[in-house]
C-alpha positions as CSV (number, residue, x, y, z in Angstrom):
1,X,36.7,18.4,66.1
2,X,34.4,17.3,62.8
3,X,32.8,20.8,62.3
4,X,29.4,19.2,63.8
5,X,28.9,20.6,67.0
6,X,25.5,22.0,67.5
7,X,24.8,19.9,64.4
8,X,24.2,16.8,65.5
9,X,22.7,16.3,68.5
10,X,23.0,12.1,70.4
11,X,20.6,11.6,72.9
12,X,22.1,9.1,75.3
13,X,18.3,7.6,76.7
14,X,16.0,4.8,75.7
15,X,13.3,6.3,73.4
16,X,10.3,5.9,75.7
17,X,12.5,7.9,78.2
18,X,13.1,11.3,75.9
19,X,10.4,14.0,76.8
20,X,9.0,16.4,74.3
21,X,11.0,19.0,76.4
22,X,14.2,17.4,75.0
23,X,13.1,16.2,71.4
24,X,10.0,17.9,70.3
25,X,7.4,15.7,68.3
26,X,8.3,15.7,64.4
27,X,12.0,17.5,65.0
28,X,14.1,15.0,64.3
29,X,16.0,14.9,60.7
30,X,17.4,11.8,60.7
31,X,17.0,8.4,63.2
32,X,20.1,6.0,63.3
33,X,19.6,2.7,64.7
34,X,21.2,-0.8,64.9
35,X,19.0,-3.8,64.0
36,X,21.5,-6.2,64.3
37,X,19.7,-8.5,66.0
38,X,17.7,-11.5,65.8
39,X,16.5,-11.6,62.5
40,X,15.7,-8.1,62.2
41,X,13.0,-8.8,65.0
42,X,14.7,-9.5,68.2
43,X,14.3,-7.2,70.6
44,X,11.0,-5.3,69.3
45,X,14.0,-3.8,66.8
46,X,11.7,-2.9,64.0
47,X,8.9,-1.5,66.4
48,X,10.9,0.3,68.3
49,X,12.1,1.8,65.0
50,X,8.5,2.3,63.9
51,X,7.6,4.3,67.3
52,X,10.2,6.7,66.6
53,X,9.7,7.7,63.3
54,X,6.0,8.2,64.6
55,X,7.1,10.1,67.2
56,X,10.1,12.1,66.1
57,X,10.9,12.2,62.1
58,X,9.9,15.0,60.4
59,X,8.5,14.5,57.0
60,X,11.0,13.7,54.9
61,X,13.3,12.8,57.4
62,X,15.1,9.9,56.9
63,X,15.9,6.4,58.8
64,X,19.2,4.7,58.4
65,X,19.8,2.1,57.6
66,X,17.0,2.1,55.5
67,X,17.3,-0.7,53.8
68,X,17.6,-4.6,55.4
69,X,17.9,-8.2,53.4
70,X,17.2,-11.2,55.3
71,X,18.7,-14.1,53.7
72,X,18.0,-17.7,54.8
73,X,19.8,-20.8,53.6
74,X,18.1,-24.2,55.2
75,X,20.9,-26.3,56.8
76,X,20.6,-29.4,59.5
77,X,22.0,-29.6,63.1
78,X,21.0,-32.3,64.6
79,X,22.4,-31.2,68.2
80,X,21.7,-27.4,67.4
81,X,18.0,-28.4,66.7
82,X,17.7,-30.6,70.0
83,X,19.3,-27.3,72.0
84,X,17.1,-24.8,70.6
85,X,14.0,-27.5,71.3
86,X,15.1,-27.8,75.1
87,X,15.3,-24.3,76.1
């Protein structure tokens, strides 16, 4: 339907469960991820990234987003800050 097929290529697995039978090492033109999570750090996001592009990116490949901005602003919550502390 886009003009894509045999273009683009999703592999529906978790990374450490892709063999080089299906993606070999250094193949891979472009890695798409979503780091939306905690901070940019939550759930090994940005590792996970990292071991991919070790694993599968071909020089010059690239990794999108490729760009993140992590903005703080400092604000008080009382109750917030006695939740967070009781977990």
């Amino acid at each position: 339907a886009n003009g894509l097929v045999g273009t683009v290529e999703v592999v529906p697995k978790h990374m450490e469960d892709i063999t080089e039978d299906e993606i070999p090492k250094g193949s891979v033109d472009i890695i798409v991820s979503e780091l939306f999570s905690h901070f940019l750090v939550g759930e090994l996001g940005l590792q996970a990234v990292t071991h991919a592009k070790r694993r599968f990116l071909r020089p010059g490949g690239l990794i999108l987003p490729a760009l993140a901005q992590l903005r703080l602003s400092p604000f008080e919550d009382k109750a917030l800050g006695a939740e967070l502390r009781a977990r």
